[in-house]
KEGUPA-248243 format. One record per residue: residue in one letter; x, y, z of N, C-alpha, C in turn. Coordinates in steps of 0.02 Angstrom, whole numbers, plus 50000, padded with zeros to 5 digits. Layout:
BEGIN
resn/nu/nv/nw/cau/cav/caw/cu/cv/cw
a/X/Y/Z/X/Y/Z/X/Y/Z
...
# end
This chain:
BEGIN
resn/nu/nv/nw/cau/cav/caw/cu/cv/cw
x/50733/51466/51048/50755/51411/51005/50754/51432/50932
x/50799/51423/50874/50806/51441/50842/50814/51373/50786
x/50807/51363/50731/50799/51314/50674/50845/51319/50618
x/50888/51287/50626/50945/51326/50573/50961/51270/50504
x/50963/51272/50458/50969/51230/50394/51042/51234/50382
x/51091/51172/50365/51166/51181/50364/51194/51135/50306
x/51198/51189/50270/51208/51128/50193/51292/51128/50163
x/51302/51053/50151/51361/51028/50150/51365/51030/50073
x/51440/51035/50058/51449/51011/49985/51380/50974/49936
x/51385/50956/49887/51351/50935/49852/51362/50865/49832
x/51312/50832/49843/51321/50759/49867/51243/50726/49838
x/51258/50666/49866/51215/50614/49868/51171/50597/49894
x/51169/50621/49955/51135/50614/50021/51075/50656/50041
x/51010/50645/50051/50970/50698/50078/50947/50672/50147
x/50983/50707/50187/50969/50691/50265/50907/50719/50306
x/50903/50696/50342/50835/50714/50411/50841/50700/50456
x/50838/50752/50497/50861/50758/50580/50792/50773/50605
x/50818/50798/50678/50768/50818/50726/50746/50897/50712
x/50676/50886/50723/50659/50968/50717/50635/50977/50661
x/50652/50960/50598/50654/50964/50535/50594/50918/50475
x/50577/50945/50413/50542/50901/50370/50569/50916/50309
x/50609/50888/50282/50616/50884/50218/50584/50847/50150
x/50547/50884/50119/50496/50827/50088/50532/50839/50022
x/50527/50751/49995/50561/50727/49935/50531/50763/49871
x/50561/50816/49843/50534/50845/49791/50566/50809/49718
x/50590/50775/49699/50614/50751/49645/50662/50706/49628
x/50637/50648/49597/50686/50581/49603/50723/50552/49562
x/50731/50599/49494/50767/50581/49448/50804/50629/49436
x/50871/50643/49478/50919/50692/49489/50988/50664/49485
x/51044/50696/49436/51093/50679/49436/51128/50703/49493
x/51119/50739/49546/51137/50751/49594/51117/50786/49662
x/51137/50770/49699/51082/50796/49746/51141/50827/49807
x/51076/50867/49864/51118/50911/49911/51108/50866/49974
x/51156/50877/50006/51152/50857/50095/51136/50910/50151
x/51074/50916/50166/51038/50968/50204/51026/50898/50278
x/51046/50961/50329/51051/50936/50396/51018/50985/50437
x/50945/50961/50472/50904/51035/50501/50926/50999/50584
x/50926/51069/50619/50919/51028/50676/50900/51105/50740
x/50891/51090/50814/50878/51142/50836/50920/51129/50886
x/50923/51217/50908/50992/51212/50968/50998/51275/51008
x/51030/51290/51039/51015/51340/51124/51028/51398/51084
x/50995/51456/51116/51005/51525/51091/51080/51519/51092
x/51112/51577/51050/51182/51600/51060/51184/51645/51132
x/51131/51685/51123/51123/51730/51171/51130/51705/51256
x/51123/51621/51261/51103/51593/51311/51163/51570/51351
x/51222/51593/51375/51270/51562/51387/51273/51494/51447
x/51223/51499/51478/51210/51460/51525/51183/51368/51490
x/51153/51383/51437/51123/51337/51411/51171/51267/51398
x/51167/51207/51395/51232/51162/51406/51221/51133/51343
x/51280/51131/51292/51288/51123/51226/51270/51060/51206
x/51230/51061/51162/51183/51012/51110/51239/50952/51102
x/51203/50895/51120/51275/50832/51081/51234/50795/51019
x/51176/50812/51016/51155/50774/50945/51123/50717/50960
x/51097/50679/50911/51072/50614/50923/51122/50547/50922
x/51109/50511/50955/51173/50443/50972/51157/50382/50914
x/51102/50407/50883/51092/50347/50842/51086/50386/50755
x/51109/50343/50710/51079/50356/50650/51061/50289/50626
x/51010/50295/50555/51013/50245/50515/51012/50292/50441
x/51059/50252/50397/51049/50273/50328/51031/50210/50276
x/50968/50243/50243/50936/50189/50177/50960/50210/50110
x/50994/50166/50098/51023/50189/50008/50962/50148/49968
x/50953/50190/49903/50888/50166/49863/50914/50176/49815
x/50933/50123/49765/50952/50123/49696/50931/50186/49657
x/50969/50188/49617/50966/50254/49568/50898/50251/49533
x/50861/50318/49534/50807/50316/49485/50727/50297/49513
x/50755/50265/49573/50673/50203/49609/50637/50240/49657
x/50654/50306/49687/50599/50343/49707/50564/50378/49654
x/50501/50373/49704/50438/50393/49628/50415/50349/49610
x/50420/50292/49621/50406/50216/49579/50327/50218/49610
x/50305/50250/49641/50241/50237/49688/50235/50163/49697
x/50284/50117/49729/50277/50079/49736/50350/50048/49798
x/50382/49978/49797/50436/49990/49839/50470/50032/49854
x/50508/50073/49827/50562/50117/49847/50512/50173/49888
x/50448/50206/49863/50416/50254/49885/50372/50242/49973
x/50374/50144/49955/50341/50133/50016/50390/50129/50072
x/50460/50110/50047/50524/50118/50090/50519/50186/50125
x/50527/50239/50088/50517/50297/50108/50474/50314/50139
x/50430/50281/50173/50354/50309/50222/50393/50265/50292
x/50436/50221/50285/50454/50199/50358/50514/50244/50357
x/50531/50291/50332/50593/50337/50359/50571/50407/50380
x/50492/50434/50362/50451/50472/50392/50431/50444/50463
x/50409/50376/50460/50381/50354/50525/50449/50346/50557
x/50500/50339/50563/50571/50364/50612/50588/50438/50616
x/50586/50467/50570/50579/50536/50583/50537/50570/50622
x/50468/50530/50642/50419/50550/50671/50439/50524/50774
x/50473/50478/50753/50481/50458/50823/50505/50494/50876
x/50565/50563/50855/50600/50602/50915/50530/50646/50928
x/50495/50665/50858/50433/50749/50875/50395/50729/50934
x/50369/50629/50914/50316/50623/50976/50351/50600/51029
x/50419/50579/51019/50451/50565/51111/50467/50621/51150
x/50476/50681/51105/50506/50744/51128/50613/50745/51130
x/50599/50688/51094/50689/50672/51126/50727/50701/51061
x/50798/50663/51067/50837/50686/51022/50860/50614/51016
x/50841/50558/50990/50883/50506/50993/50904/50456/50921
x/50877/50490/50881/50912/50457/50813/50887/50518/50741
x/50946/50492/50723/50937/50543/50645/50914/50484/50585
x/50891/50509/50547/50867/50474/50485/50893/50488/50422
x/50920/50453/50368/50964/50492/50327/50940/50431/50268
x/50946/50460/50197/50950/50421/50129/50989/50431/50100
x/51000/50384/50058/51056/50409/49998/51015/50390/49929
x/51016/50432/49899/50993/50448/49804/51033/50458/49779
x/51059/50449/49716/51090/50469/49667/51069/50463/49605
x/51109/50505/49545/51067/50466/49475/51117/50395/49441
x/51170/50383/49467/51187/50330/49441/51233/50280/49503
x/51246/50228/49468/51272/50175/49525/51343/50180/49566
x/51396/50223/49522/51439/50227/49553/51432/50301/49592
x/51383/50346/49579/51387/50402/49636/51385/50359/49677
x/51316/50336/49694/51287/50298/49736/51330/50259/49795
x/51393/50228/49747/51428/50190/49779/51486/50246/49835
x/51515/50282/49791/51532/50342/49823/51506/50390/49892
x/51441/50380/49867/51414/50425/49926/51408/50371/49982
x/51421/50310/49961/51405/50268/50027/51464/50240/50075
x/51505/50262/50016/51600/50235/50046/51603/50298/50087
x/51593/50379/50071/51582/50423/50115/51570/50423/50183
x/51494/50397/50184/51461/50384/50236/51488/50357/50291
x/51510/50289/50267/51536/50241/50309/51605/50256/50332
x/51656/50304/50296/51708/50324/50317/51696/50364/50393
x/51649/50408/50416/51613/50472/50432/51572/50457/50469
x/51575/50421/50535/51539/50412/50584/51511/50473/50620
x/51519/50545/50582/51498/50607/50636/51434/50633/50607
x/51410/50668/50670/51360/50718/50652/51407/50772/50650
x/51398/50805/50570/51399/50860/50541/51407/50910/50567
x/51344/50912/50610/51335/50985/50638/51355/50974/50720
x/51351/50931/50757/51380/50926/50819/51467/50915/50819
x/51482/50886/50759/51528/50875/50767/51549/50811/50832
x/51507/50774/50813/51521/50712/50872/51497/50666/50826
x/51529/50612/50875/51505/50529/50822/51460/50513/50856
x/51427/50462/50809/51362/50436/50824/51378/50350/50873
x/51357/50340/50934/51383/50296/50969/51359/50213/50928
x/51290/50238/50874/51285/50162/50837/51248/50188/50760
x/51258/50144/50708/51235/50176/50657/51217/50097/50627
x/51153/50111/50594/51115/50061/50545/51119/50075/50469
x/51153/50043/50429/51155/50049/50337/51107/49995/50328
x/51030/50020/50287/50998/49978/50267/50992/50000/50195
x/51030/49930/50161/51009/49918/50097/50970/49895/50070
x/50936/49915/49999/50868/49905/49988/50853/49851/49954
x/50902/49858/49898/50914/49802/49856/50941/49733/49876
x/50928/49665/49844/50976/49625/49845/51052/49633/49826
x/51062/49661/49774/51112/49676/49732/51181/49735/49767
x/51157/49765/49798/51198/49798/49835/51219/49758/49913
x/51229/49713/49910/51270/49657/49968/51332/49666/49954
x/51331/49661/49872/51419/49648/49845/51459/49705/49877
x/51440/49749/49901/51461/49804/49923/51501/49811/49986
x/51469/49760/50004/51495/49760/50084/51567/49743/50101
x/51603/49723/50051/51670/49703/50048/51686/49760/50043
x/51684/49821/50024/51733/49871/50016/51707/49926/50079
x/51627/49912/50108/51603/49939/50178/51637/49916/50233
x/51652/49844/50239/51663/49819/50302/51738/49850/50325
x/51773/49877/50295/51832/49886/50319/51815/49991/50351
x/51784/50006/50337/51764/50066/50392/51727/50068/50419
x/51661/50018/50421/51639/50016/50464/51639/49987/50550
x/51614/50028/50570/51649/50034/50656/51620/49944/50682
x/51648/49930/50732/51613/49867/50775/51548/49886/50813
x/51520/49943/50812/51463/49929/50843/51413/49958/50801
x/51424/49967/50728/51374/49971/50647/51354/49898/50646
x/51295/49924/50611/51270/49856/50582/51225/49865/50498
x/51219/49822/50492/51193/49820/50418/51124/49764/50394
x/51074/49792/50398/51019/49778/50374/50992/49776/50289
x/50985/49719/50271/50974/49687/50213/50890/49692/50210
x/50883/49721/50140/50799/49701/50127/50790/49644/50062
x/50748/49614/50069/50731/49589/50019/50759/49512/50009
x/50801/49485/50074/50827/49428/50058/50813/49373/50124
x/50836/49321/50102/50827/49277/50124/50882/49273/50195
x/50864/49188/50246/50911/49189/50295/50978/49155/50268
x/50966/49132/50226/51020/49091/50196/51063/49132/50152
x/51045/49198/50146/51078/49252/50106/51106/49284/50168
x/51095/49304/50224/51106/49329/50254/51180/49293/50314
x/51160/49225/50331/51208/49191/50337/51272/49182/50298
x/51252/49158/50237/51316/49143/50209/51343/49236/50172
x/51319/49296/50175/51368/49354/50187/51385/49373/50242
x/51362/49333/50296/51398/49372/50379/51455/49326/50380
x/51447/49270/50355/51519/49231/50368/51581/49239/50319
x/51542/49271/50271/51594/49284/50204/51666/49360/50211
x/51616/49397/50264/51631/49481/50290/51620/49470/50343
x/51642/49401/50385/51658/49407/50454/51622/49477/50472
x/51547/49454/50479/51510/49513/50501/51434/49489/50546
x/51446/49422/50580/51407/49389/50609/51400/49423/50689
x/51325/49427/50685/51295/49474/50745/51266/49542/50705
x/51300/49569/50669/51306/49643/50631/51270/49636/50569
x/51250/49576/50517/51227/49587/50484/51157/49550/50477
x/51105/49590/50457/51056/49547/50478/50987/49556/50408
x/50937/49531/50403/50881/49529/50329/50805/49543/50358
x/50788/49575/50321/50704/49586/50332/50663/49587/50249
x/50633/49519/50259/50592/49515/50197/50506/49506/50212
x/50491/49506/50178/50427/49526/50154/50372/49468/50101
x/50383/49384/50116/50376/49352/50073/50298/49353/50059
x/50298/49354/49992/50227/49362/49946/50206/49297/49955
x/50202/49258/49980/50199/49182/49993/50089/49150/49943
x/50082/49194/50000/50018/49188/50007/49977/49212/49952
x/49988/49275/49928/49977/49313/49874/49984/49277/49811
x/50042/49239/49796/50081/49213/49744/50010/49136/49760
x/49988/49130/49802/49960/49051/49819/49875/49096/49778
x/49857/49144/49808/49797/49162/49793/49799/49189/49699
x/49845/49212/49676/49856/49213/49597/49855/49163/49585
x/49875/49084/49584/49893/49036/49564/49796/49019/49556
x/49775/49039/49614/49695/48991/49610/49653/49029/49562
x/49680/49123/49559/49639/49156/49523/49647/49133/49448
x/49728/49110/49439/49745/49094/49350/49699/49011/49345
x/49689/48985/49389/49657/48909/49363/49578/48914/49370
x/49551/48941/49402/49485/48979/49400/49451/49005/49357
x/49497/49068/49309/49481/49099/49245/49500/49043/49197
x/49563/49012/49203/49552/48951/49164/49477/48918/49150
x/49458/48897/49203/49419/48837/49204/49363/48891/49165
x/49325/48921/49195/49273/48979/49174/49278/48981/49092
x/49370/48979/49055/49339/48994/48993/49348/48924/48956
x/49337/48862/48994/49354/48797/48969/49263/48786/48928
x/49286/48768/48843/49222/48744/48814/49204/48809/48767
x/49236/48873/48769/49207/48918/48765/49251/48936/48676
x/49243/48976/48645/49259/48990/48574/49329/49008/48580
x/49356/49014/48646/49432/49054/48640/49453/49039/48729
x/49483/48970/48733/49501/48946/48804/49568/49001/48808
x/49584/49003/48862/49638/49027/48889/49704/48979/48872
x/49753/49002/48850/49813/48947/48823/49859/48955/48914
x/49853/48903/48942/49915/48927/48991/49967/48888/49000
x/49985/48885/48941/50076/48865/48928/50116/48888/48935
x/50114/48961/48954/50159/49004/48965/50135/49069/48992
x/50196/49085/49071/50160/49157/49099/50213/49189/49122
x/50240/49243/49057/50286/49288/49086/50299/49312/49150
x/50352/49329/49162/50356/49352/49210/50419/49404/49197
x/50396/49483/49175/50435/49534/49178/50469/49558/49225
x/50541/49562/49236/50575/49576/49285/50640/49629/49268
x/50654/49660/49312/50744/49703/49305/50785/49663/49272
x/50796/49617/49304/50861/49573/49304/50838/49510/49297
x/50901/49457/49251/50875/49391/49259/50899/49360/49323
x/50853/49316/49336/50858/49249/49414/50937/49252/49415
x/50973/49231/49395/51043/49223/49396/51090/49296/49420
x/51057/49339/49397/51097/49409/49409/51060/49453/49475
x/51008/49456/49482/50985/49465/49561/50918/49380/49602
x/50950/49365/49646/50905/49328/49693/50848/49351/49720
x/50795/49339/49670/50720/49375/49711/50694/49325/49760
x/50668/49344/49807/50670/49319/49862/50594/49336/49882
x/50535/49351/49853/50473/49379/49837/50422/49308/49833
x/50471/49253/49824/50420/49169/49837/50389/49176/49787
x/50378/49208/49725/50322/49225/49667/50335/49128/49642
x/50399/49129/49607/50431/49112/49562/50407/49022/49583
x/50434/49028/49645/50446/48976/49679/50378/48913/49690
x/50321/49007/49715/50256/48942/49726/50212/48954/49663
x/50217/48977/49620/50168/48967/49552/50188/48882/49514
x/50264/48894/49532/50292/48837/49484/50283/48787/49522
x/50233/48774/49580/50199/48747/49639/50134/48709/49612
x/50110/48796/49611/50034/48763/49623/50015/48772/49552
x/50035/48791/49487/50005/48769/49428/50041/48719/49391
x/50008/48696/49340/50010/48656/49293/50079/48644/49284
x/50108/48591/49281/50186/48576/49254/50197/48576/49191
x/50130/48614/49148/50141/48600/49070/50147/48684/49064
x/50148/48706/49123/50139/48786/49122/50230/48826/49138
x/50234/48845/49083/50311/48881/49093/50315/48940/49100
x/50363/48939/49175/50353/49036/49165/50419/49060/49178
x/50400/49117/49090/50467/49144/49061/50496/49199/49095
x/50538/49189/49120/50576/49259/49148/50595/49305/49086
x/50587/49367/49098/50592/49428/49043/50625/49472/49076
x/50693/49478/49051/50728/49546/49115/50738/49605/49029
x/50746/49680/49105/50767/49737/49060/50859/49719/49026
x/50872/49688/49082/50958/49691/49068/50981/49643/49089
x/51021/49608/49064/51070/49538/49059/51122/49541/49126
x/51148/49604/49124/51182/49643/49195/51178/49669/49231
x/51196/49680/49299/51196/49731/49320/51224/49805/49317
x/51193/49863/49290/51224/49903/49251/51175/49978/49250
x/51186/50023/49239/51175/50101/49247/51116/50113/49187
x/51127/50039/49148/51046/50046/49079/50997/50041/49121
x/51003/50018/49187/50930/49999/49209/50903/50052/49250
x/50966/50079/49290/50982/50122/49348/50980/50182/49342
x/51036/50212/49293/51047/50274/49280/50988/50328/49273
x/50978/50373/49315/50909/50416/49288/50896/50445/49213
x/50978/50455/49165/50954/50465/49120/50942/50413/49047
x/50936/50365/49087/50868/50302/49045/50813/50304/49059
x/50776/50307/49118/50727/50321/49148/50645/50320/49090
x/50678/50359/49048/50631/50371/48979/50619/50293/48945
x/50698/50296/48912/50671/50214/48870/50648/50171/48923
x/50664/50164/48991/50640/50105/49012/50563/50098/49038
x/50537/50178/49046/50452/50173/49026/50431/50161/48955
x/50470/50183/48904/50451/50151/48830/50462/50101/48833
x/50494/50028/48866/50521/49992/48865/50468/49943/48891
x/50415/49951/48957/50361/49907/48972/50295/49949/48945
x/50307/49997/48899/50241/50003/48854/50256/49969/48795
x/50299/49951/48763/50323/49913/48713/50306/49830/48732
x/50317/49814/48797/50301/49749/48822/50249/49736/48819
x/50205/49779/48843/50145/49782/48865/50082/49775/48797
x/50114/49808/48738/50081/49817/48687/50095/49732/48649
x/50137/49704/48693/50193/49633/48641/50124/49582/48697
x/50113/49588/48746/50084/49553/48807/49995/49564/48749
x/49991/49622/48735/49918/49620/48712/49903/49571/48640
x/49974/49576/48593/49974/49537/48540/49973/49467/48547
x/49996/49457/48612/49992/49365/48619/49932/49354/48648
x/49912/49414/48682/49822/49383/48724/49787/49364/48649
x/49779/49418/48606/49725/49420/48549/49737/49362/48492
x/49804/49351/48502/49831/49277/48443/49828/49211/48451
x/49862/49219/48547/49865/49154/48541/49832/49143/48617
x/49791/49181/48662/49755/49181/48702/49784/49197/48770
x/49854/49197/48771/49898/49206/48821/49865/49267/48886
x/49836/49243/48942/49790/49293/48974/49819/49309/49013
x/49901/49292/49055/49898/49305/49110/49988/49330/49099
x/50023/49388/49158/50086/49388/49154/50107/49449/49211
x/50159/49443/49249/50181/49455/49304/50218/49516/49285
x/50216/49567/49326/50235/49639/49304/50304/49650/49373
x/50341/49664/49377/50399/49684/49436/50466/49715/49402
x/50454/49764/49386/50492/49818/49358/50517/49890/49383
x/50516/49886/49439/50507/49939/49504/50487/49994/49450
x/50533/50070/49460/50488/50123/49433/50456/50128/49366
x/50490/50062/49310/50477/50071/49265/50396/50020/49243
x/50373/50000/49319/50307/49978/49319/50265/50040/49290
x/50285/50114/49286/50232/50170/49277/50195/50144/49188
x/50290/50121/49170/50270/50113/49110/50213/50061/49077
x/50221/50015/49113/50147/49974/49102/50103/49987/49119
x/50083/50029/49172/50017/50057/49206/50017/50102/49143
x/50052/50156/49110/50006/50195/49052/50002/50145/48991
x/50031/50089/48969/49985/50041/48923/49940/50030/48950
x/49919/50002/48993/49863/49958/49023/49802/50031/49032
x/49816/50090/49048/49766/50152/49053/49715/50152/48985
x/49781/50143/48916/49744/50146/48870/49734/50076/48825
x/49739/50038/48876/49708/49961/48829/49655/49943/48794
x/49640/49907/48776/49580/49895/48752/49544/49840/48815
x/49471/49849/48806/49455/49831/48851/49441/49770/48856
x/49438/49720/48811/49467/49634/48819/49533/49633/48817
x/49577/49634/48871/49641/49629/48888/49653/49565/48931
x/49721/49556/48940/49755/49511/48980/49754/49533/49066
x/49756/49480/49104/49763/49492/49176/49844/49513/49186
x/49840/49585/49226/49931/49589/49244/49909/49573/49317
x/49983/49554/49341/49987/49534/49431/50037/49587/49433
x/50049/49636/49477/50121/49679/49489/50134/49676/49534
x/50182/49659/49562/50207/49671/49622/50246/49741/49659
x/50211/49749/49694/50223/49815/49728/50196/49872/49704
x/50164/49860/49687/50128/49943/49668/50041/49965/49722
x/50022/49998/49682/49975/50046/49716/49913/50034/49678
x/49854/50019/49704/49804/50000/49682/49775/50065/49632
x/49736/50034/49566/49716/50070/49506/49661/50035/49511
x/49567/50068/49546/49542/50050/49526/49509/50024/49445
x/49531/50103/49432/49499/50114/49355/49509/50040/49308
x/49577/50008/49334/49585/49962/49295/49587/49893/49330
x/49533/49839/49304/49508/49749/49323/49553/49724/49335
x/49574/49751/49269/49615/49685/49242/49689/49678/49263
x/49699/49732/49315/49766/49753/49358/49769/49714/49434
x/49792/49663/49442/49802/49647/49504/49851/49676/49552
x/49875/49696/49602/49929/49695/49628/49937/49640/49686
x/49992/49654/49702/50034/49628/49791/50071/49696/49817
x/50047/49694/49874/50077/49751/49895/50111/49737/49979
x/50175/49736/49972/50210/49749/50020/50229/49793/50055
x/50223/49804/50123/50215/49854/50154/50311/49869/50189
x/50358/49857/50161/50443/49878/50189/50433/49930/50218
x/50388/50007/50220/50403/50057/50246/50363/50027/50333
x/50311/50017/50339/50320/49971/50422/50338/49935/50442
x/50363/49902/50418/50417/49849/50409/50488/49875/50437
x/50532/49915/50397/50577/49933/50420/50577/50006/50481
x/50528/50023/50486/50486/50070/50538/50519/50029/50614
x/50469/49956/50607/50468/49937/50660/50511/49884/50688
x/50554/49874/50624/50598/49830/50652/50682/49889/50676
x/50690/49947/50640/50739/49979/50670/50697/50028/50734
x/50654/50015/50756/50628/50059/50827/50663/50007/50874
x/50644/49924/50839/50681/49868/50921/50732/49875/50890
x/50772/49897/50847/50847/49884/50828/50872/49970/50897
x/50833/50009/50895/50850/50054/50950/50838/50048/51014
x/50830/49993/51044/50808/49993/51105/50865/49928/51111
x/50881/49888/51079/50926/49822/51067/50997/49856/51081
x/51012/49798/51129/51099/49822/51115/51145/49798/51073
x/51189/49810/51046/51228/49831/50992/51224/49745/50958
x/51235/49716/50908/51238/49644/50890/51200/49594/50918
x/51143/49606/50936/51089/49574/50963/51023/49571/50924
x/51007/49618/50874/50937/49584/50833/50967/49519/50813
x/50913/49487/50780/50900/49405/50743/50912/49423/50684
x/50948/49380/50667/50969/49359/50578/50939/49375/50538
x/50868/49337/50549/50826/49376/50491/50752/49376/50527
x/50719/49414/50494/50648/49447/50515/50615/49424/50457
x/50575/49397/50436/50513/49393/50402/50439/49417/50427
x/50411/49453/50397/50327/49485/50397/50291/49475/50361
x/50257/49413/50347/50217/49395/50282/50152/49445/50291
x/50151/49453/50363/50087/49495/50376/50069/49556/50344
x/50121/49592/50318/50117/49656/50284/50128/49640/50208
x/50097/49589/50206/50080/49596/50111/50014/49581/50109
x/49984/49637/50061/49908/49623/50043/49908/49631/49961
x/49842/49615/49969/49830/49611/49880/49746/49626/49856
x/49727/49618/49803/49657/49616/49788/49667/49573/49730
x/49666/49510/49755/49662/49457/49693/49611/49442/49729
x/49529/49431/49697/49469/49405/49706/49474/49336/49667
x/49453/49294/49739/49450/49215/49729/49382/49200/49742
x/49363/49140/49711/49306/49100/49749/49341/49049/49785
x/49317/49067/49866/49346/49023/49902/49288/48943/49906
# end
């Protein structure tokens, strides 16, 4: 048996087959290669009966720039190891695993009109009898209008991050009902246990030389509410369970959707961009008492984690969503959603399912944890 590496033009795409480990060495690349490993009968062997490949693929497109985020996009990427892992321990050959990266939005888009044109394995030169496009973002749905017309009748398309009512009203929009389907991850609970931790520290500093003001609790985000649908329940149950005198300000990087947010070579200002926030978040704690504010900035969360490294140590409470626990720092809450078992285990029954038969939508509240300390 022999192990052979077979690299295609220069592209978008960094693929993973059977046999093979390709580990993600770098995520802020204006371009990237399409490497396809796979194993196959001696030449020498004429008797041996020719390799047909695996019958299944799935490909995950991940916005420009968001691996590395040590946080969503990176945890996405641990359920495309755990599918990759599935042929070594079955011994089989039955699905390939593939991503798409790029450094900006229209490669991106490109490499995915590709894709979908190109139902073959590469190296077998055969088509794949079913193929899964899971998108990561909300924001890349709009897409599907210019997908649905090559994609085959027995593809399907997996949505993260949204709702059933998102998912419904685009299967009927792209006559794509059966085929298109959502797996979210609602912070439900998390968002319920912040709400008790912000009225708690309230109460604690009620009477005291410097109460907590909670009239207002940012909430830093990519995009404003209007330009992507977060679907994360943050929004929904704070403006629930606190105070109705309590307003919370949405703060986006960008008004649009657009390559300032995306493009890898912003990447820079937009970590100067939540240390700048972050330093604006410390001026309102110390002025006007403002203690508390919501961090969800995918990779450019790093940038608030190095304010917050070197804060001062009477600081404000951050909540982030999706990131990776920092003991070193209190005053750092997270939520952490787990999409990489998540989408692990919902495309293992999407491989055993026949063709237009998963459910609409999947929800797993179970795979979000956190370390917000309450008194219960």
């Amino acid at each position: 048996m022999t192990n052979r590496l077979f690299y295609h033009r220069p592209h978008c795409v960094l693929r993973f087959c059977r046999n093979s480990f390709l580990a993600f060495l770098a995520c802020s690349v204006c371009c990237c290669i399409t490497a396809t490993t796979t194993s196959c009968s001696s030449d020498d062997d004429p008797a041996a009966p020719a390799p047909k490949g695996a019958p299944l693929q799935v490909m995950v497109v991940f916005s420009p720039g968001q691996l590395g985020d040590r946080g969503y996009a990176d945890n996405v990427m641990t359920g495309i190891y755990q599918l990759k892992k599935f042929d070594e321990v079955t011994g089989t050959d039955s699905i390939n695993v593939d991503f798409i990266t790029c450094g900006d939005l229209g490669d991106t888009r490109d490499a995915l009109s590709d894709w979908a044109a190109t139902p073959v394995n590469a190296f077998y030169n055969s088509s794949y009898d079913r193929r899964l496009l899971v998108l990561t973002e909300p924001y890349m749905a709009q897409w599907l209008a210019s997908l649905n017309a090559t994609l085959r009748p027995v593809d399907e398309v997996l949505l993260l991050q949204v709702a059933e009512a998102d998912v419904k009203r685009l299967a009927a929009q792209h006559k794509m009902e059966g085929r298109l389907h959502g797996l979210n991850i609602p912070a439900s609970r998390s968002a319920r246990r912040f709400a008790t931790f912000v009225r708690q520290k309230v109460e604690e500093k009620k009477g005291s030389d410097r109460p907590y003001d909670l009239s207002s609790l940012p909430m830093l985000r990519l995009f404003k509410d209007d330009i992507v649908d977060y679907r994360d329940s943050l929004s929904e149950v704070l403006a629930q369970e606190l105070t109705k005198d309590t307003e919370i300000n949405s703060i986006a990087l960008a008004d649009t959707l657009s390559d300032d947010v995306y493009s890898s070579s912003q990447s820079a200002l937009r970590l100067q961009t939540a240390v700048k926030w972050g330093r604006m978040m410390q001026s309102a704690y110390e002025t006007d008492a403002l203690a508390f504010c919501i961090v969800d900035l995918g990779a450019a969360n790093q940038g608030f984690n190095y304010f917050l490294i070197g804060a001062p140590l009477d600081t404000f409470y951050t909540l982030m969503l999706d990131a990776e626990p920092l003991e070193a720092l209190p005053q750092r809450l997270y939520i952490q959603r787990n999409f990489g078992n998540a989408l692990a285990a919902w495309a293992m029954n999407w491989m055993r399912a026949p063709a237009a038969t998963m459910p609409i939508q999947t929800d797993m509240p179970g795979l979000c944890t956190d370390n917000i300390d309450i008194d219960d």
